[in-house]
N, C-alpha and C positions, 0 to 999 in steps of 0.2 A: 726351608726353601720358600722362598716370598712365590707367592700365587700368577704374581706375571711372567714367573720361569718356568713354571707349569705347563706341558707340553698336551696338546689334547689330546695323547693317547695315554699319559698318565690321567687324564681328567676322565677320560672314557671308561680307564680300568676300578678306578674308585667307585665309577657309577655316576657321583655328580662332585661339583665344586666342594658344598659345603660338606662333604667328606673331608679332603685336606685339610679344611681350615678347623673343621673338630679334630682330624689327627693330630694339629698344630696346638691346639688347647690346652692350656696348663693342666694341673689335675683341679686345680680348687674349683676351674670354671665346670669341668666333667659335673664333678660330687653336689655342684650349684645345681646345673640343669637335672643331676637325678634326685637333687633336695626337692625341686618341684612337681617330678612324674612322681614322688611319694608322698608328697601333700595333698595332690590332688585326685588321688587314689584315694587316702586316706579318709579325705573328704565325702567322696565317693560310699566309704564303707558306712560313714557317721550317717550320711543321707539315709543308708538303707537302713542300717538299727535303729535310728531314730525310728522310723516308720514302723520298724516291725516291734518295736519296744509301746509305742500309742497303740496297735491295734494287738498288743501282747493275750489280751484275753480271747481274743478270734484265732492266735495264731498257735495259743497252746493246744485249744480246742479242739481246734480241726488239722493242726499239725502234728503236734508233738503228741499229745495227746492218742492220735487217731491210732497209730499198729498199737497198742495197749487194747483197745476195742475188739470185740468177736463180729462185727458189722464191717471193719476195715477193708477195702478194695481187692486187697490182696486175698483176705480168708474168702472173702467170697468168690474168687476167680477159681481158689483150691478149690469152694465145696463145689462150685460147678463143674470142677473138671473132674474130681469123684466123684460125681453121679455118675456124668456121662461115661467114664471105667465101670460103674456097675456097683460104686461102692461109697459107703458115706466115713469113710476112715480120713479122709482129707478134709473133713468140715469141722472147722475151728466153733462153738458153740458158747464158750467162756474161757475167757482168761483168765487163769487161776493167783491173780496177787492183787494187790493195793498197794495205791503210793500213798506217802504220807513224808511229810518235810521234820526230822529231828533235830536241826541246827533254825536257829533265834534268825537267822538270815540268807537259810535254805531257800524262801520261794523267790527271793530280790534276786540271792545271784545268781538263782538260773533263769528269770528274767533277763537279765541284766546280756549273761552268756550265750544262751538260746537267741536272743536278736541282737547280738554280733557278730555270732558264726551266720543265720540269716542274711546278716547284710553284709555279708562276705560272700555269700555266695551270690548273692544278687546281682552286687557290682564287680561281681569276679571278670565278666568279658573285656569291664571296663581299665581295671587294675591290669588283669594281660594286654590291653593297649596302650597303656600308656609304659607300662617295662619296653613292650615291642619299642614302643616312638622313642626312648633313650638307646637301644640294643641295634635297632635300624641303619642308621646312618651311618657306623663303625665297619657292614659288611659290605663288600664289594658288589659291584652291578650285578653279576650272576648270580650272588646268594640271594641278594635280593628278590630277582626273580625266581629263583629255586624255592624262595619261604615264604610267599606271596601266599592269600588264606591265612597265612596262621593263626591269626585272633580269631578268626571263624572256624577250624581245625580243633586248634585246640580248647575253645569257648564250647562247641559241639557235645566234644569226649567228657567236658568238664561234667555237663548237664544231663548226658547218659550215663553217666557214673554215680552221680547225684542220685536220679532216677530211681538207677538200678537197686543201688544201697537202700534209699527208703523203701522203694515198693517191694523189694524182695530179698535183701539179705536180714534189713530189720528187724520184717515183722516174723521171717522165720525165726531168725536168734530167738526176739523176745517172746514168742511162743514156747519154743525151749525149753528158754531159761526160767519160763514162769510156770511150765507145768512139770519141771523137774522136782523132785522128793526124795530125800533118803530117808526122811521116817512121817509119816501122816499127823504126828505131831509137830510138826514144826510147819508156821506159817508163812507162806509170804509174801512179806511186807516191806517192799522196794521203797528206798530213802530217791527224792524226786533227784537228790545230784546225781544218785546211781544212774539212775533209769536215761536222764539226760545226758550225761556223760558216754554211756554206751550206745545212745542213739547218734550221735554226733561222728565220735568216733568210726560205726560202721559206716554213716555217709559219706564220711568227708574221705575211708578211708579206700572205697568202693570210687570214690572218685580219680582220687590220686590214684589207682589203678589201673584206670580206665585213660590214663595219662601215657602207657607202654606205646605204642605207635609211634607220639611223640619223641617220648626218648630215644628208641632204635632209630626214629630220621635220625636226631641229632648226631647220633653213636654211630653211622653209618655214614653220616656227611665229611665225618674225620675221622674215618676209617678202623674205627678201633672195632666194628663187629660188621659181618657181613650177613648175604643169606643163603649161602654153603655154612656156614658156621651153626646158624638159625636149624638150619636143616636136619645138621649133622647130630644137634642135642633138642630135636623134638623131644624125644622119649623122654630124654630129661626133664623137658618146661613141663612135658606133661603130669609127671609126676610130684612135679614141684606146684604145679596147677592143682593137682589133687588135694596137695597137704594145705596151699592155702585156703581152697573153699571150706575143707573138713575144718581149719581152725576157726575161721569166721562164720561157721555155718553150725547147725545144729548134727549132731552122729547117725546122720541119715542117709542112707542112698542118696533116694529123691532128690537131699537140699542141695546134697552134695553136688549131683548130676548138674542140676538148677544153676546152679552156682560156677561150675565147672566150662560148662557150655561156651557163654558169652567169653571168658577169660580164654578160651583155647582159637576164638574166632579172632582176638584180638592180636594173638598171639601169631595167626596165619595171615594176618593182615600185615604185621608189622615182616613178616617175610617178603612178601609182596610189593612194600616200601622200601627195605633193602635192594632186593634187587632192580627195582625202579630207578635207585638213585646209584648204585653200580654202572646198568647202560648208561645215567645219563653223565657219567664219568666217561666211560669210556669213549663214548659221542664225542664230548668235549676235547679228550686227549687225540680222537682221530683227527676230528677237525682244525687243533694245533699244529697238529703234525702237517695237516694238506697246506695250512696257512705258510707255515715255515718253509715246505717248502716250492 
């Protein structure tokens, strides 16, 4: 339909003009403009590995490098908060392993890998604005204002997830894993991909995580879960919460609790967002209805 048959209450219900005229878009012209929300993301990511690839020896050091340390931010918050319990069984004092690189171009590619995942995570708010800036224009006026934040929303969750994973499921695992033994004869001697590899992993995974509030909007914006539904299988997430701290987490109470905590809050939050976006359906339906009639 040509644009000047456009009635301004179709014009209204798109949100704005150039919503029709991107519905009217071929596909090539679509895949064109997301050719360049992925260039310039992409660009985005290079900005930040570059950077974090030149200051690579600052970055192992005091990055990657650091939960491997008995000095680390984290042991030390443990031995303080065992004291103050009465007890010094919480103070990390030495890490029981060494890295060492066994492959001829072990220390390049985790160079290489280590500031890219970095500079993904850096210009991650940026990458989720420019998907948003392709994703936007397609939803109607109210969704629009319904998902209004969300590069700030979900940039947020991104960076607490981040957070959480370095400073506390990390250096838990890697204390673990490094003072576990099944016989005093055997050393250990973590290969740098290992160690690198499973640091990444528990961050980026502790992120995506931390991503659950996110999802249920979406899953509750199209009805496919509710928060009678959320409600009705607490028991369940709860035990499902259980199994995954226990797997990403070291065979502890404690880490488990640690670990358990945050995930169960996210979890009653994303309840709270359900049913948020349930009234603001029902709002919507009553006030169709007063309109109609």
């Amino acid at each position: 339909m040509p644009l000047d048959q456009v009635t301004d209450d179709q014009i209204d219900d798109y949100g704005k003009e150039d919503n029709l005229k991107s519905s009217e878009m071929p596909l090539i012209d679509h895949l064109e403009i997301l050719r360049w929300h992925l260039i310039r993301s992409l660009l985005a990511v290079c900005v930040g590995t570059i950077g974090a690839f030149i200051y690579g020896t600052w970055v192992f050091e005091h990055i990657i490098f650091a939960p491997a340390r008995a000095n680390f931010w984290t042991y030390q918050q443990m031995c303080a908060l065992g004291k103050f319990l009465g007890s010094d069984g919480l103070c990390i004092n030495k890490l029981n392993f060494v890295l060492q690189s066994r492959l001829l171009t072990g220390q390049f590619m985790m160079h290489v890998t280590a500031s890219f995942i970095i500079g993904i995570i850096v210009a991650f708010p940026y990458i989720f604005w420019e998907i948003w800036a392709f994703v936007k224009p397609g939803l109607y006026k109210k969704e629009q204002k319904a998902t209004s934040g969300a590069v700030f929303f979900v940039s947020a969750l991104f960076f607490m997830g981040t957070w959480f994973g370095y400073f506390v499921v990390a250096p838990l695992s890697i204390n673990f894993l490094a003072s576990y033994q099944i016989s005093p004869e055997i050393r250990n001697e973590f290969d740098i991909v290992s160690y690198v590899s499973t640091l990444i992993t528990l961050v980026l995974g502790c992120a995506l995580l931390f991503q659950l509030p996110v999802l249920v909007y979406f899953l509750a914006r199209v009805g496919v879960i509710t928060a009678s539904f959320m409600r009705t299988y607490r028991r369940h997430a709860i035990i499902v919460i259980l199994v995954v701290a226990g797997v990403i987490t070291p065979p502890d109470i404690f880490s488990q609790v640690l670990i358990s905590i945050p995930l169960y809050i996210l979890y009653e939050l994303s309840i709270y967002i359900a049913q948020s976006i349930e009234k603001q359906k029902e709002k919507m339906e009553k006030e169709e209805e007063e309109s109609n009639q």
